[in-house]
C-alpha positions in Angstrom: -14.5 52.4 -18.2 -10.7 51.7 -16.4 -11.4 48.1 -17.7 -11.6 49.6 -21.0 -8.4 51.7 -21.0 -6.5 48.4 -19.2 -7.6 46.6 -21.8 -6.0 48.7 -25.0 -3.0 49.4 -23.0 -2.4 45.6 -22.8 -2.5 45.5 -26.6 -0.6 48.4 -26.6 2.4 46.9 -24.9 1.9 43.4 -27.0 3.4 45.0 -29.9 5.6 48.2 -28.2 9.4 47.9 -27.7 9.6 51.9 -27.3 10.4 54.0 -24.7 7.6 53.4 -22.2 8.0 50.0 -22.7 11.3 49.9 -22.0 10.9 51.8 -19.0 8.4 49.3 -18.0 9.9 46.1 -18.8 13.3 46.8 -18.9 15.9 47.3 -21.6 15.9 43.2 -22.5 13.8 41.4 -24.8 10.4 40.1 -23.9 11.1 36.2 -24.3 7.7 34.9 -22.5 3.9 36.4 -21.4 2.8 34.8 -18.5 -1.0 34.6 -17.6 -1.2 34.7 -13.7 -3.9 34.2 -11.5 -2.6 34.7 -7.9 -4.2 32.2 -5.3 -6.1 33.7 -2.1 -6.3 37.5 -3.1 -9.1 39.2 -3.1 -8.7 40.9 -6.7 -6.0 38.3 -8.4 -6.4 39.7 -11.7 -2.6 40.9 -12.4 -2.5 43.0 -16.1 1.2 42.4 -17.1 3.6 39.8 -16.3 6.8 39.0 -18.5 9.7 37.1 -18.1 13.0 38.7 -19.5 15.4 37.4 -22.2 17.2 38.1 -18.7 15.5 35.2 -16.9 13.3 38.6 -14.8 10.4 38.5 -13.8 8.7 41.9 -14.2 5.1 43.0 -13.6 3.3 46.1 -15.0 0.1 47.6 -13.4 -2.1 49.9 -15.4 -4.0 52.7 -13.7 -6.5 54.8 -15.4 -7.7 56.6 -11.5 -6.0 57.2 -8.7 -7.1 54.1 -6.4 -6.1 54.4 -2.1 -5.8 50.4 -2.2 -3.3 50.0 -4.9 -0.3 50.1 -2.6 -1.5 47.3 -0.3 -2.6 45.5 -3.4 1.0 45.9 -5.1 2.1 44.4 -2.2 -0.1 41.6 -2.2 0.5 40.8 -5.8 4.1 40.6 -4.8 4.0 38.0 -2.0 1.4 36.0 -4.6 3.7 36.3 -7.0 6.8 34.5 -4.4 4.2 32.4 -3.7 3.5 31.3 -7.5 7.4 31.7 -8.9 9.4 31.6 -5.3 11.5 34.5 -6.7 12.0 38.6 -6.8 9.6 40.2 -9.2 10.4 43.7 -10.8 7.5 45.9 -10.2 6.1 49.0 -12.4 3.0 51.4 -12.4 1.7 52.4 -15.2 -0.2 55.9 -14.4 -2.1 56.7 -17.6 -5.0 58.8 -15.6 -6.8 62.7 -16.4 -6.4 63.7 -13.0 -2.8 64.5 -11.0 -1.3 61.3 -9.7 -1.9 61.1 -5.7 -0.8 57.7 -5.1 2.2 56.8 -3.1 4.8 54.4 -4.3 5.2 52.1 -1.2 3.0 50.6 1.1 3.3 50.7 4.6 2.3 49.0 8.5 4.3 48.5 11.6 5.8 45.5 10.7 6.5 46.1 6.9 7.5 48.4 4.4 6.8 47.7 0.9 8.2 49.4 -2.5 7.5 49.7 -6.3 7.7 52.2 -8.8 5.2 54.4 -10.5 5.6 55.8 -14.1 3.5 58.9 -14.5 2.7 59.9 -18.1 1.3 63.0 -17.3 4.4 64.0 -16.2 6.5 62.9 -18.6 8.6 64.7 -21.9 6.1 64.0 -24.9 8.5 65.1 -27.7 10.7 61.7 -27.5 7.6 59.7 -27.5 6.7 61.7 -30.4 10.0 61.3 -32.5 10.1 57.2 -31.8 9.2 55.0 -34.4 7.8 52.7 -31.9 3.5 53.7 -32.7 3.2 53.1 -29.0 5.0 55.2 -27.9 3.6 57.5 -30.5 0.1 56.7 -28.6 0.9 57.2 -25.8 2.7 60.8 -26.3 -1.3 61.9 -26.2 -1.0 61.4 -22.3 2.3 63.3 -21.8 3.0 66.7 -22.0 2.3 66.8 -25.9 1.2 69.1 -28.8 -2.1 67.0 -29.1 -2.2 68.2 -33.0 1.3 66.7 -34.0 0.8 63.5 -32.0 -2.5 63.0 -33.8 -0.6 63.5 -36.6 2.3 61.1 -36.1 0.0 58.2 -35.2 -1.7 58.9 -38.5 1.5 58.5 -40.1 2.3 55.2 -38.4 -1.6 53.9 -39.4 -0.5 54.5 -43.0 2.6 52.5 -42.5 0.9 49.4 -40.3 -1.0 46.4 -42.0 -3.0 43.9 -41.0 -4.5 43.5 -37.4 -1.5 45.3 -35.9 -2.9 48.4 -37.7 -6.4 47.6 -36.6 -5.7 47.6 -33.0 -3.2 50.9 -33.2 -6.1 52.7 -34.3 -8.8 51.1 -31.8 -6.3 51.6 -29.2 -5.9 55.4 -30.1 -9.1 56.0 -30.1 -10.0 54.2 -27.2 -7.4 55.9 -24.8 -7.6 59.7 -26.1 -10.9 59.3 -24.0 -8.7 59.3 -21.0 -8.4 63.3 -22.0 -11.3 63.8 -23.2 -10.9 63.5 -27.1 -12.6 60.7 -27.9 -15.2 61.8 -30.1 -12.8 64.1 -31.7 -9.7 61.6 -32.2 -12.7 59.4 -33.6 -13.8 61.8 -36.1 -10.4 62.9 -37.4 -9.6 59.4 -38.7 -12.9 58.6 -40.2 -11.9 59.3 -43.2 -8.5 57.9 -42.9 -9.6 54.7 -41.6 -12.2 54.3 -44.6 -9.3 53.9 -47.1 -6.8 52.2 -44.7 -9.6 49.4 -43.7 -10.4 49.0 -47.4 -6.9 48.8 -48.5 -4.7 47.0 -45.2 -6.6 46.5 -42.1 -8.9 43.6 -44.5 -5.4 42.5 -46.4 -5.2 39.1 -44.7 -9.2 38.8 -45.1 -9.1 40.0 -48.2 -6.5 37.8 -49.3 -8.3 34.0 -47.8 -11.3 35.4 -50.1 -9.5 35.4 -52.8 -7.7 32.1 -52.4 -11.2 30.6 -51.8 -12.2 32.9 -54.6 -9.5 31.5 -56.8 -9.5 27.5 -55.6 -13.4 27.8 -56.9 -12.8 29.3 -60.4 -10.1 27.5 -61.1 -12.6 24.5 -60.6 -15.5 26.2 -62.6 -12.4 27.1 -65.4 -11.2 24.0 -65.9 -14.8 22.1 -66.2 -15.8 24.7 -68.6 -12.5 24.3 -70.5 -12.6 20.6 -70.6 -16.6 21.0 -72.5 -14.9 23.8 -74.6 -12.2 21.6 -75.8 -14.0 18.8 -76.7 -15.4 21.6 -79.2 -12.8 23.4 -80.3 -9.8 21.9 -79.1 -8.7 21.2 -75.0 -5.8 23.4 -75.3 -7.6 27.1 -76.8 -10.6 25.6 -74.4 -8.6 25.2 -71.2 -7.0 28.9 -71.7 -10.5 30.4 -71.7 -11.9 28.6 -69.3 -9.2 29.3 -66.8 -9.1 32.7 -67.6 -12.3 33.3 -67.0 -12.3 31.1 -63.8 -9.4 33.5 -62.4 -11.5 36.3 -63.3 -14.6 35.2 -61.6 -12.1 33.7 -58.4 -10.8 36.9 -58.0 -13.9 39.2 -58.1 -15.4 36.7 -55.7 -12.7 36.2 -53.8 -12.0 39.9 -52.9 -16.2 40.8 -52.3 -16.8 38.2 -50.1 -13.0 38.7 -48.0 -13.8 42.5 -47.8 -17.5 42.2 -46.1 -16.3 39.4 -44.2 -13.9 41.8 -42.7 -15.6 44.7 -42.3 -18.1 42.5 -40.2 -15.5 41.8 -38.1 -14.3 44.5 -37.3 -17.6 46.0 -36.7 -18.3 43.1 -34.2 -15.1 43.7 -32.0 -15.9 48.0 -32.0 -19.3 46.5 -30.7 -18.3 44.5 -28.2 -15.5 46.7 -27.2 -18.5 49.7 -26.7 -21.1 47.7 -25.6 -19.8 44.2 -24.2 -21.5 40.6 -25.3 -23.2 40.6 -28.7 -27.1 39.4 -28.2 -27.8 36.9 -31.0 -30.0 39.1 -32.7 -27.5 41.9 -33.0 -24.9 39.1 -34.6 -28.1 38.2 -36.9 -27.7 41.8 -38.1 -24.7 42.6 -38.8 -24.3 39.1 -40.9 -27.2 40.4 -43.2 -26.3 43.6 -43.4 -24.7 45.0 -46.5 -21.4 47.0 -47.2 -22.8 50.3 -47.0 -24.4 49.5 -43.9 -21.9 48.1 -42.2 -19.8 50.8 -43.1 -21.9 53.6 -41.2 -22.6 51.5 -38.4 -19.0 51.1 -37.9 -18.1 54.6 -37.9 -21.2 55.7 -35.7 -20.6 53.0 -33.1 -18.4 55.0 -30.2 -21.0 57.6 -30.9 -24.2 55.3 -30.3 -25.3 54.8 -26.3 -27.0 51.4 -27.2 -27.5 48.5 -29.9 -30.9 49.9 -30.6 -29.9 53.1 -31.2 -27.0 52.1 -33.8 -28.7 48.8 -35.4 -32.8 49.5 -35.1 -35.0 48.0 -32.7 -35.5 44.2 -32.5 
C-alpha cells in the first residue's frame, strides 16, 4: 500500500512546480531527474533525486507511515549519495501519512550526528495549496488542513482544464492518495461521472487523434482508388471529389472508433495493474476483446473489485 502512495506521489512531483514542490526542491528549476541506485545499502531504492538549474543536488523521500529506521536510512542514503556524486546533497521528507508524524529529523550515535528535514502535510495551511494553480498542489491540499469538499472541487476544476496523459494521471493520482484519509471509495465515486466525459473527450485526445490519422491515411487510399474507377466513368475530376470525400468520411469514423477503444483499454490496463499488479495473459486476452461498454464498467468498478475474477469473470 506505501508502495502505492510513493508511487503517485512521484508522478505527482513530475509535473508540480507549486508550493510543495518548491518546498521540496527548492525555488530553482528542475534541469535533470536522476535515477539512483546507491551501492552497498540494504534498501538502495532512493524515490526523488534532482539536480537544480542551480547545479544542487536535492533528494526527496516520501513517507506514507511513520517508519523508526528512516533516520539511520536518511543517513545512509546520504553517504551513498557522496559516495555516487562526491558532493552535498539537499535532503527533504515528504510526510504524506493518516496518523501524527513521530519521526525525528536527525539521526544519531556516539560518533555522529546526522540532519535532514521533514515536511509534514498534515500540519500544514491547506488554503494556499488550494488557491494555486499548480493541480498538485491542489492534490495534495486533501492531506493538509483542508475543507475536503472545496479541494475536491478545485481538482475537478483543474481535470476539466488538463488534456492528455497529464490529466489521466492527476486524476489516478487523486484518487489513489485520498486513500491515505480514507476517501477512496468516495473521491472515486464523485468523479465517475466526471471522468466518463473527460476520458471520452481529452484523456483519449492523443489516442484518439493516431486513429484518425490511420483512419484518414486508409480512406484516403480507399478514396482515391474508388475515384480513379469513377472517373474513368464519369470523368477523374467529379470522380476523385467523391471518392475522397467519402474516403475522409469513412477515415474519420474509423479513425476516431478504433483510437477511442484503444484508449479506453489502456487506461483500463494501467487502473489494473496499478490495483492489482502484473496482468496474467488471460486477463490482457479480455480486456482486448471486450467491447466499449464493457470496458467502460470494468474501468469504473476496478478500485472497488478485491480480485481479476471478481471484476472480469472467472477464467
Amino acid at each position: 500500500m506505501a508502495q502505492r502512495f510513493d508511487v503517485s506521489l512521484k508522478i505527482l512531483f513530475r509535473y508540480s512546480r507549486g508550493i510543495i514542490a518548491r518546498a521540496l526542491f527548492g525555488g530553482g528549476e528542475i534541469s535533470e531527474w536522476i535515477n539512483v541506485e546507491l551501492p552497498e545499502v540494504r534498501n538502495p531504492r532512493v524515490d526523488l533525486v534532482a539536480r537544480m538549474s542551480t547545479g544542487e543536488l536535492r533528494h526527496v523521500e516520501l513517507q506514507s507511515g511513520n517508519d523508526a529506521r528512516l533516520p539511520r536510512r536518511t543517513a545512509e542514503y546520504y553517504l551513498g549519495f557522496w559516495r555516487l556524486f562526491n558532493e552535498h546533497v539537499t535532503q527533504v521528507v515528504l510526510y504524506a501519512g493518516r496518523e501524527t508524524l513521530a519521526m525525528a529529523p536527525r539521526f544519531r550515535s556516539p560518533s555522529m550526528h546526522f540532519e535532514f528535514t521533514i515536511l509534514d502535510l498534515a500540519q500544514m495551511d491547506g488554503l494556499p495549496l488550494l488557491e494555486s494553480d499548480d493541480w498538485g498542489d491542489n492534490v495534495l491540499a486533501l492531506l493538509a488542513q483542508s475543507d475536503k469538499e472545496k479541494v475536491v472541487s478545485a481538482v475537478e476544476r483543474q481535470l476539466r482544464r488538463l488534456e492528455g496523459q497529464e490529466q489521466a494521471d492527476a486524476a489516478q493520482t487523486f484518487v489513489i492518495l485520498s486513500g491515505i484519509i480514507g476517501m477512496e471509495e468516495l473521491i472515486a465515486q464523485r468523479l465517475e461521472n466526471d471522468m466518463i466525459d473527460l476520458m471520452e473527450n481529452k484523456v483519449l485526445g492523443p489516442v484518439i487523434r493516431q486513429g484518425l490519422a490511420q483512419g484518414l491515411e486508409q480512406g484516403l487510399e480507399q478514396g482515391l482508388e474508388q475515384g480513379l474507377a469513377q472517373g474513368l466513368a464519369k470523368g477523374l475530376e467529379q470522380g476523385l471529389e467523391q471518392g475522397l470525400e467519402q474516403g475522409l468520411e469513412q477515415g474519420l469514423e474509423q479513425g476516431r472508433q478504433e483510437g477511442e477503444l484503444e484508449g479506453m483499454r489502456s487506461i483500463l490496463f494501467d487502473v489494473l495493474v496499478d490495483h492489482f499488479g502484473p496482468l496474467p495473459v488471460w486477463v490482457l486476452d479480455r480486456v482486448r476483446s471486450a467491447d466499449r461498454e464493457v470496458i467502460r464498467q470494468w474501468t469504473l468498478r476496478a478500485h472497488r473489485t478485491e480480485s481479476f475474477e471478481a471484476l472480469l469473470g472467472a477464467r
